[in-house]
KEVEX-807667 format. One line per 3 residues: number of its first residue (from 1); their letters; for each residue x, y, z of C-alpha. Coordinates in pm, 1 decimal. Example, Ala and Ser with C-alpha at 12.3 -4.5 7.8 and 13.67 -1.06 7.14 Angstrom:
<atoms>
1	AS	1230.0 -450.0 780.0 ~ 1367.0 -106.0 714.0
</atoms>
This chain:
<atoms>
1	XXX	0.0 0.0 0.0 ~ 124.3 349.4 -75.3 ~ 203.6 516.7 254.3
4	XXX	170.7 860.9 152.7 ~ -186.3 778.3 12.8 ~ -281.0 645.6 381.8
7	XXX	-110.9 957.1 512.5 ~ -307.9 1163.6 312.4 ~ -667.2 935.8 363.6
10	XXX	-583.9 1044.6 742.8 ~ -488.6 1406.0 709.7 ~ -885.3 1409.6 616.8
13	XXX	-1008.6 1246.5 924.4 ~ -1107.5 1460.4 1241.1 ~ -931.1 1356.7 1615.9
16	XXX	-1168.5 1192.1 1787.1 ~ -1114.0 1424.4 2072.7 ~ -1137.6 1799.6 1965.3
19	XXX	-1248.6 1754.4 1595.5 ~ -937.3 1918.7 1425.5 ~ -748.7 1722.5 1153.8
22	XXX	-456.7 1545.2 1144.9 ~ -168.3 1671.7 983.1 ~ 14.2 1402.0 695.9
25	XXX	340.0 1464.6 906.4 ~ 193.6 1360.5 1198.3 ~ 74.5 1032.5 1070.7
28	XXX	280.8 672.5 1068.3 ~ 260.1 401.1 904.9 ~ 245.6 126.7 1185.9
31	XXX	194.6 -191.7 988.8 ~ -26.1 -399.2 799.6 ~ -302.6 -685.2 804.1
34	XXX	-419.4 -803.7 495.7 ~ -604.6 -496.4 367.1 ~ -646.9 -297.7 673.0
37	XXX	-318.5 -45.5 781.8 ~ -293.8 72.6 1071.4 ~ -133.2 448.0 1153.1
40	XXX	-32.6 625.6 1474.5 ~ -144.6 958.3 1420.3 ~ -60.6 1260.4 1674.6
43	XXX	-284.8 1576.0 1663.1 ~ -96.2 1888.4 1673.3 ~ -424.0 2073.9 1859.8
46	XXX	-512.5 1856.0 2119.5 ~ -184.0 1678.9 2137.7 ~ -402.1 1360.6 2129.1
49	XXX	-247.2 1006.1 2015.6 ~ -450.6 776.2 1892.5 ~ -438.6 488.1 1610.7
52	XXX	-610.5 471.7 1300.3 ~ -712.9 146.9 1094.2 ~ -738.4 230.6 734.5
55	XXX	-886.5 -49.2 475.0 ~ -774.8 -4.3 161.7 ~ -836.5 -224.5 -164.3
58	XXX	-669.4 -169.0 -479.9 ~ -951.8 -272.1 -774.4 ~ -901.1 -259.2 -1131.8
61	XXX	-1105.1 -81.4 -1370.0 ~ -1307.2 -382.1 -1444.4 ~ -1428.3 -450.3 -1049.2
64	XXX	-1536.8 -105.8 -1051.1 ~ -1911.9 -52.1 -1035.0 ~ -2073.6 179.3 -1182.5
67	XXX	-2446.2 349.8 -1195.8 ~ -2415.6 366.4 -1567.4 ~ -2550.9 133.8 -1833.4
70	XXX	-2401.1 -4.7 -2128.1 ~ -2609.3 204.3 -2349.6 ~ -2502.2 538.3 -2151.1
73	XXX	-2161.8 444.0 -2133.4 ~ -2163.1 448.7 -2550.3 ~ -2321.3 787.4 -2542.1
76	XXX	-2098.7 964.4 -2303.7 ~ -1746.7 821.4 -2430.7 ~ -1745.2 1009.4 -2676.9
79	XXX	-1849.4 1356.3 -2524.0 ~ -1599.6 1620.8 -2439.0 ~ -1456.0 1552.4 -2113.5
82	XXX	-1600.1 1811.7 -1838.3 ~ -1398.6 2145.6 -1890.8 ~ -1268.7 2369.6 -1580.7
85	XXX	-1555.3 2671.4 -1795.4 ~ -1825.5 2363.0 -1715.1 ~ -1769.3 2380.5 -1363.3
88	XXX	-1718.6 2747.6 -1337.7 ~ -2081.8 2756.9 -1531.8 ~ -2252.2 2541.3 -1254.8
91	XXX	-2089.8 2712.7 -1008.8 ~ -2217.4 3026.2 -1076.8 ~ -2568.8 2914.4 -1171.7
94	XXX	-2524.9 2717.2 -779.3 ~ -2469.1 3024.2 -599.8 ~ -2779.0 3189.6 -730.0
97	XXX	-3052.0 2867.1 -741.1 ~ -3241.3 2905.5 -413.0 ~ -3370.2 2496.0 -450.9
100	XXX	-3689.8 2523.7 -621.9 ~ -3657.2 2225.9 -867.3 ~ -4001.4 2235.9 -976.4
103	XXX	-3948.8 2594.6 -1102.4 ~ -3648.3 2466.0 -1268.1 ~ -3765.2 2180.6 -1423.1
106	XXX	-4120.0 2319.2 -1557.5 ~ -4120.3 2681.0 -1550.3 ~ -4357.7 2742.4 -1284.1
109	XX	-4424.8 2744.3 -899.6 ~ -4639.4 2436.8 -840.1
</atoms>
């Protein structure tokens, strides 16, 4: 397993005592048992110790499962991957929709 993947999986858990996160440098690979590693991890805030069990399975692209049909997956390989002026476009329309879905979807209130 790549230890600085598990250091970075930890650096995005909270300590289980005051809720800050862990920083990568404070994390250790301890060792391993079958899929599970196992990490001493210090918080700088608290100055907590504790131990972390991390499971992690490699899968190939073919164990992956996925939401999408075979039918869908035809349509959409060939479409332009997402663009960073996609996202910036749903961002912006995000930070002005107030939730109303059925005024989205139909035009109207109700």
């Amino acid at each position: 397993m790549d230890e600085e993947l598990l250091k970075h999986l930890v650096s995005t858990v909270r300590c289980f005592k005051c809720g800050g996160f862990y920083d990568e440098a404070d994390a250790r690979v301890l060792g391993y048992y079958g899929d599970t590693a196992f990490l001493s991890v210090y918080c700088s805030q608290c100055r907590r110790r504790d131990i972390v069990a991390a499971v992690v399975k490699e899968v190939s692209a073919g164990d992956m499962v996925a939401d999408v049909g075979d039918d869908e997956h035809d349509k959409f390989r060939f479409m332009a991957p997402v663009s960073e002026a996609d996202v910036q476009a749903l961002h912006n329309f995000l930070e002005g929709f107030d939730g109303d879905f059925s005024m989205l979807f139909t035009g109207s209130k109700d």
